[in-house]
C-alpha positions in Angstrom: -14.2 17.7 -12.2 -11.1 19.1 -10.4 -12.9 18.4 -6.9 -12.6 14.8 -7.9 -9.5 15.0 -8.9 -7.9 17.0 -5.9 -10.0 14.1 -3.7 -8.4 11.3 -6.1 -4.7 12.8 -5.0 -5.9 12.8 -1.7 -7.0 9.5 -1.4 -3.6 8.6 -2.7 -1.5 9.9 -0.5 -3.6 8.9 2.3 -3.2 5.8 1.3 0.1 5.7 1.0 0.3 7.3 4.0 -1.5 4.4 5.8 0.6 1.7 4.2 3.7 3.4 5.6 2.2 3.7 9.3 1.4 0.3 8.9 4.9 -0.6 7.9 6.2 1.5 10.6 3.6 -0.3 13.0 5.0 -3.3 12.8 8.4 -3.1 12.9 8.0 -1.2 16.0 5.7 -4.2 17.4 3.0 -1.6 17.8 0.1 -3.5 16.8 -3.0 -1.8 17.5 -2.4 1.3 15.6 -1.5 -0.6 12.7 -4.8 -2.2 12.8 -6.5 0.9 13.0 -4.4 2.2 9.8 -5.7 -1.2 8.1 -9.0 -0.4 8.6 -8.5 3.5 7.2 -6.6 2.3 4.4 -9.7 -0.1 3.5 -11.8 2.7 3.8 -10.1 4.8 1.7 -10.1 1.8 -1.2 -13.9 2.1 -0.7 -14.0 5.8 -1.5 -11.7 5.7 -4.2 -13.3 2.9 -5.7 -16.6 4.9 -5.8 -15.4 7.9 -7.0 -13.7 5.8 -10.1 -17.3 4.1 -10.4 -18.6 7.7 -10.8 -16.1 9.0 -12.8 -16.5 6.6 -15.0 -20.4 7.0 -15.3 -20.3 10.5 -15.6 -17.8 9.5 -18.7 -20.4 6.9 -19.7 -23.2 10.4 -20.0 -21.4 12.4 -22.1 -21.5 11.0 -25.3 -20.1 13.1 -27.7 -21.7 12.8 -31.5 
């Protein structure tokens, strides 16, 4: 469990990360990098979004009676 939750913070701050460079991408009027930081940040949705989903199922399997 702390492997997923060290790779939870690290999807976060990349994340935020990527919004920032995005930010900074286009007030600078550099456009392509900031689409490449789009994509990452999309990517890195996905993953967190699959490690919740598996969180939560591993949640799900421990029913405690």
């Amino acid at each position: 469990m702390g492997k997923k939750f060290a790779l939870n913070i690290f999807y976060n701050l990349a994340i935020i990360l990527s919004v920032l460079g995005v930010v900074w991408c286009y007030n600078n009027a550099k456009y392509l990098p900031g689409g490449f930081l789009i994509g990452v940040a999309c990517c890195l949705f996905y993953f967190k979004y699959q490690l919740t989903k598996d969180i939560r199922k591993s949640f799900k399997g421990k029913d405690p009676k």
